[in-house]
N, C-alpha and C positions, 0 to 999 in steps of 0.2 A: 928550163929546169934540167942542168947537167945528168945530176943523180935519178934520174926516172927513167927508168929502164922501160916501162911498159904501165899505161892505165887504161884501164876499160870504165864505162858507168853503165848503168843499167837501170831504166825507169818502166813500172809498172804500175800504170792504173786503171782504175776501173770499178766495180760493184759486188758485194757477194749477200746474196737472197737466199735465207735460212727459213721453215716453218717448222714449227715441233708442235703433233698432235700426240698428247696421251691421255687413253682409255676415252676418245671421244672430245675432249676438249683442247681446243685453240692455245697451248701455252705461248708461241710466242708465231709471230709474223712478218718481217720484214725487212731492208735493204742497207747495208751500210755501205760506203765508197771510203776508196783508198787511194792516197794517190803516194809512191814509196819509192824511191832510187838509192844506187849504193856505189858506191864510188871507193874502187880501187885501185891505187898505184903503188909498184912494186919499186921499191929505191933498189940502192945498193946490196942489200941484203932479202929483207924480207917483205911483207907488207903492210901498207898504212889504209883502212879501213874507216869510210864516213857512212854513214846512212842518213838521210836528208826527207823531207816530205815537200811535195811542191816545189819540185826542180824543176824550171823553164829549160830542156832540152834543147832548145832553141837559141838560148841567150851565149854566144863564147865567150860573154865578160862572165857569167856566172859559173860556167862549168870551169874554166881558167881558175877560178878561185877555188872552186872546190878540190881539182886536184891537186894544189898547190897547197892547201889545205890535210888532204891525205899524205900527199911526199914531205909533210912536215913529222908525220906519225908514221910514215915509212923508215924516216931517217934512223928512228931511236929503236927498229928492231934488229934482233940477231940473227933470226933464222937465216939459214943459208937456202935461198930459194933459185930455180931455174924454171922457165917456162920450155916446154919441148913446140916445136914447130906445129903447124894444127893447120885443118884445110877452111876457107871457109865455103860459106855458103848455105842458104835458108831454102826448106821445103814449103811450097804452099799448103795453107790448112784447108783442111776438107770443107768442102761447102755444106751448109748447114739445111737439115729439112726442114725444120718448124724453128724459128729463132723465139729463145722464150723471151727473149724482149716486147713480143708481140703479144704474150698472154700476160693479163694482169693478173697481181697479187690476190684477187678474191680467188677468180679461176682455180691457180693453183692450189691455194687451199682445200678448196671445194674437190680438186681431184686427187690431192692426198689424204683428206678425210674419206673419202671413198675404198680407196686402199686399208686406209686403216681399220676401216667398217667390216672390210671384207674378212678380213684376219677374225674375228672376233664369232669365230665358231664355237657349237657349245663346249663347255670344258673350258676354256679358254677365259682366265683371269685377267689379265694385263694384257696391252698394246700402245707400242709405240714407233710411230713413223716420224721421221723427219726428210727435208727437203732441202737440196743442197743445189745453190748456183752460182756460176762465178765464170764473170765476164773482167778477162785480162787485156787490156792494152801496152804491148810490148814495147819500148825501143831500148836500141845499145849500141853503141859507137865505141870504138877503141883507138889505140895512139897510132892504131897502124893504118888507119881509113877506113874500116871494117864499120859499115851501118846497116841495122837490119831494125825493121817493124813490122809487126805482126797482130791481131786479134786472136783470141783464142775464148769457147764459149764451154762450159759444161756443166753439164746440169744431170742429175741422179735422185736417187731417194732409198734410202733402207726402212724396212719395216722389224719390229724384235716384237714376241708374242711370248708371255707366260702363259702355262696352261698350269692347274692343280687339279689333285683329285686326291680325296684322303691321304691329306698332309705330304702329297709328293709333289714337287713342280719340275716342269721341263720348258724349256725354251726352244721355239723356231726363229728362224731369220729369212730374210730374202732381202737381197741389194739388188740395183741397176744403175750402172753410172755410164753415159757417152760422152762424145764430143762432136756430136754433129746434131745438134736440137734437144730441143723441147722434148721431154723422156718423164712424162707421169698418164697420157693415155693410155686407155687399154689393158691398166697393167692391174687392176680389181685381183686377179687371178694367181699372183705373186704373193699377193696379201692373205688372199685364200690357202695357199700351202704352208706357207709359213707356220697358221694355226692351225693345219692339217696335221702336221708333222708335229709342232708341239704334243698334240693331244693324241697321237701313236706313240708319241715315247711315253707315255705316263701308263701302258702296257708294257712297255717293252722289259726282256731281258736283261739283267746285266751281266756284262760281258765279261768272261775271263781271261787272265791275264793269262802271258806266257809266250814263249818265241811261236809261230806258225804261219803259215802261208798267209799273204793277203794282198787284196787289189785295193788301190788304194783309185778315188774316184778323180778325175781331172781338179776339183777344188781344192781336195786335199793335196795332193802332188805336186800344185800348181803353187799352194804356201809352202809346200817343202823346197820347192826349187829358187824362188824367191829368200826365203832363209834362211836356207840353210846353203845353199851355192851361191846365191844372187850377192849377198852381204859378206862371202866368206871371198868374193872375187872383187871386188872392190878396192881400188887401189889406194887409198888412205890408209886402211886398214891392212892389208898387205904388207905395206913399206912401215908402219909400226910395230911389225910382227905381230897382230893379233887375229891371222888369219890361217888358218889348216892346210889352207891352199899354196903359202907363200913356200917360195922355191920349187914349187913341183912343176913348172910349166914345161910341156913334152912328156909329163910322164902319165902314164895309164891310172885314173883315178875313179873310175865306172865302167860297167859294160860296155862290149862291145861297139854295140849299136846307139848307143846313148848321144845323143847332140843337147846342149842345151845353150839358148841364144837369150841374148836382152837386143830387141831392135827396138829404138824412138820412131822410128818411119812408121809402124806400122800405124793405122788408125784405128788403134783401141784406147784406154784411157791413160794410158800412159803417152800420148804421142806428144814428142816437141819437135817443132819444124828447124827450131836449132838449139843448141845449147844455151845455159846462161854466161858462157866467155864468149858468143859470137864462133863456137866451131861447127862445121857439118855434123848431122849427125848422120847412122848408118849402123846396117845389122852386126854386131860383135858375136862371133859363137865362142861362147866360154869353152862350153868343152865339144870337142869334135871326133866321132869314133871311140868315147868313152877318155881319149886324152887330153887333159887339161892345154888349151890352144892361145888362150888368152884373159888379161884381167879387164875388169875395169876403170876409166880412166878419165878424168880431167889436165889439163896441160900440166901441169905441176905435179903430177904424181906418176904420169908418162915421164918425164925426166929422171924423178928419180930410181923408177922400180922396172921402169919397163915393160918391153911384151904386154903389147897390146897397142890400143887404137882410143886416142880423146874421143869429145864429142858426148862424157856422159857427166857433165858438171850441172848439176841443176841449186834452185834456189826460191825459197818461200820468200813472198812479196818482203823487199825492204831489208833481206841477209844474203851475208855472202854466197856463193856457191859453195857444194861442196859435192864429192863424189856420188852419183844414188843411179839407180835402173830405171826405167820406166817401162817397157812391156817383156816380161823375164818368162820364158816356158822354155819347155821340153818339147822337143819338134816330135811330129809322129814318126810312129815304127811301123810294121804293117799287119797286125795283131787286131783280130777283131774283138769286140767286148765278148760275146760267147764262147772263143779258144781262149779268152783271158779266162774268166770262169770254169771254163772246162781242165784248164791246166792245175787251176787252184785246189780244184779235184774238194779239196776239206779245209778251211780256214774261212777269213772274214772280209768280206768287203764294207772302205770305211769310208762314208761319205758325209762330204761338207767340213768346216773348218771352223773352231772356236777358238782359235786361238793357241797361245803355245809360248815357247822360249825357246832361241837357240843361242850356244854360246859359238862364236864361229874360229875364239882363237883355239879353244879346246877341242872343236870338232864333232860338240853332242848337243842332240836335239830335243823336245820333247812338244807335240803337238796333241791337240783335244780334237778329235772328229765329231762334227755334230751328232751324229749318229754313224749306224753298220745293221749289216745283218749278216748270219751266220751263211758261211759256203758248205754245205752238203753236197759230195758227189756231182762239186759241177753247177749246183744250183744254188740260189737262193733261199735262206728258209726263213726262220726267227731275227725278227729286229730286235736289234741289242741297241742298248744307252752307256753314258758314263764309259768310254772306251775313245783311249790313246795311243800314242803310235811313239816310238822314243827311240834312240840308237846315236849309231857312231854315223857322222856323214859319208864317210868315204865309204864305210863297210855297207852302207846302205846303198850306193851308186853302185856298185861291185855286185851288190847281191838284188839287182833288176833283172828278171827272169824275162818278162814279155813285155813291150812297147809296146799300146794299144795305136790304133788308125783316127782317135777321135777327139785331138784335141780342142780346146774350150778354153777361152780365155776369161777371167771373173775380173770385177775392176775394186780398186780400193784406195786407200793412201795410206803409203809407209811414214813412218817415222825413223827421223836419224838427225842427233846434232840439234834437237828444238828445234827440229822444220819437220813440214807434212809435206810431200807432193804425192800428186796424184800417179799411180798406178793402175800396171794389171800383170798376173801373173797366171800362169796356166800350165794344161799338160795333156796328154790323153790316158785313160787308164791306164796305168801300171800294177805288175803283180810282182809284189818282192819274195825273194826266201828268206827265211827268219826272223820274219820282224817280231820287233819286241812290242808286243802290245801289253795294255797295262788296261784292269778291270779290277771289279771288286766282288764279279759273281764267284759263286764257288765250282 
């Protein structure tokens, strides 16, 4: 096939085991299997895109026809595409301590209900837990002799808790997601704060608005630098121009001391041993000394945009790749949490993350902290609710006052392009000047 410049396929199968308890009862329990491959060949131009179920990986009269198949649908596009050079090479995955394969489905339930159980303190209206696993069987071959296969197992659980009290409700949360076993022992105690915190917010303060000092806690920080830097360095988006980031690379876009990194190596819930194109993957520091150093990158967007390093192409079972992070923080400074506090002198510390919107080609953000409490003199006083954090990204990297010594990676999964992969993003306390917070006390 003259016209084929370059095809990869990529096959993933395996099982994903869901339980959902709410308010005490079993809604749903059990396992479904996948088996999903995607087959790309880049022609002359652009690419030709199959997705297929039940690919013998094995068979080369089968896969022969598949690609054959793709570079028929390569042929009729126009994109002007280039693949940039890429290293290979696959990390081994971490060994696993309890494989939940080992524990059956009653079990499990039995130790999510228990969690959920725990949550349900007085005050405390609603609870709901769910259970999340998912065992991957990798392979991927390309036209260039490039084969890798891999396992990959991970298994979490989130708890979400209403609490009400004369006609007010408030909401707790607690996640835990790894990648190295069986991850629902022990954890009664998670479920337990959850509804702890629910049912202290239904006293609490609400928070006023207005620029002022504030430490923002490693959860929250950790979704700011995921969103609002993570997504806004991303080479697709970049080389579209809907990134804040695009063209500034060398140039001073945060404090000093500010580093902020996306590595796939490390072993938190983000880790892949390698890309979905078959590239090494390896630590990128976006920004380095507060200077924007690098983007992020899959081979085809390294060609076009530049500066930077493949190796961050990932892909929801059965779709193409496309550009995304997997473990995105803010490296630590050497700031302990009490000179953080102590600096903050009078403003708010805002902890935990509900959620939010960033727009990354405009460069404004706007986040929901689970909760805060007020900073008095250096301390701690009044828990506030209903209180958000909003601003310009760059002006907000700029205006990092202290890099705490502690940071805390949380796990989750982004969305981007109708695919989920699994993440984690993180930070250590940081305390900003001006931030814009947003309340409704008076």
């Amino acid at each position: 096939m003259a016209d084929v410049r370059y095809y990869d396929i990529r096959c993933v199968r395996g099982e994903t085991t869901q339980i959902d308890i709410d308010n005490g009862v079993i809604e749903s329990a059990g396992t479904s299997f996948f088996d999903k491959a995607v087959i790309r060949v880049l022609g002359p131009k652009g690419w030709g895109v199959l997705t297929r179920d039940h690919v013998d990986m094995d068979s080369k009269r089968e896969l022969d026809a598949l690609v054959e198949a793709a570079a028929r649908l390569a042929a009729v596009t126009q994109d002007d595409i280039n693949l940039a050079d890429a290293p290979r090479g696959a990390l081994p995955v971490p060994p696993l301590g309890e494989d939940p394969r080992d524990v059956d489905l009653e079990e499990k339930t039995r130790l999510l209900a228990g969690i959920e159980a725990a949550a349900r303190v007085p005050e405390v209206a609603n609870t709901r837990a769910r259970y999340t696993e998912g065992i991957d069987a990798v392979r991927f071959q390309d036209s260039s002799g490039n084969e890798y296969s891999y396992e990959a197992i991970r298994s979490g659980f989130s708890v979400l808790v209403i609490a009400s009290k004369n006609g007010v409700m408030q909401m707790g949360s607690e996640r835990d997601h790894i990648i190295t076993g069986f991850n629902l022992r022990d954890k009664q105690e998670l479920g337990r704060k959850a509804g702890e915190v629910a049912v202290s917010l239904l006293d609490a303060k609400l928070a006023k608005g207005g620029a002022r000092r504030a430490v923002l806690d490693p959860e929250l920080a950790g979704v700011f630098t995921h969103e609002a830097v993570g997504h806004a360095s991303e080479g697709d988006l970049v080389r579209e121009g809907a990134s804040v980031l695009a063209g500034r690379i060398g140039e001073r876009i945060g404090c000093e001391g500010l580093v902020v990194v996306d590595d796939p190596t490390l072993h938190e819930f983000g880790f892949i041993p390698v890309d979905a194109e078959g590239v090494a993957v390896r630590r990128t520091e976006i920004i380095r000394g507060g200077i924007l150093s690098s983007y992020l990158h899959n081979r085809e967007t390294l060609a076009a945009v530049g500066n930077g390093i493949p190796g961050h192409a990932r892909a929801e079972h059965g779709a193409p790749p496309i550009v995304r992070m997997s473990n995105t923080f803010i490296e630590n400074g050497d700031a302990t949490y009490d000179e953080i506090l102590a600096e903050c002198k009078d403003g708010i510390l805002l902890i935990g993350s509900r959620g939010g919107q960033v727009d990354p080609g405009r460069g404004v953000f706007q986040f929901n902290a689970e909760y805060g409490y007020l900073v008095e003199g250096g301390e701690t006083t009044d828990m506030v609710r209903d209180v958000s954090l909003s601003g310009e990204i760059l002006s907000t990297l700029h205006n990092i006052v202290l890099i705490g010594n502690d940071r805390k990676m949380s796990p989750g999964y982004c969305g981007k392009g109708g695919q989920n992969v699994p993440v984690s993003d993180g930070a250590p306390h940081l305390l900003l000047e001006g931030a814009i917070i947003g309340g409704r006390g008076e």
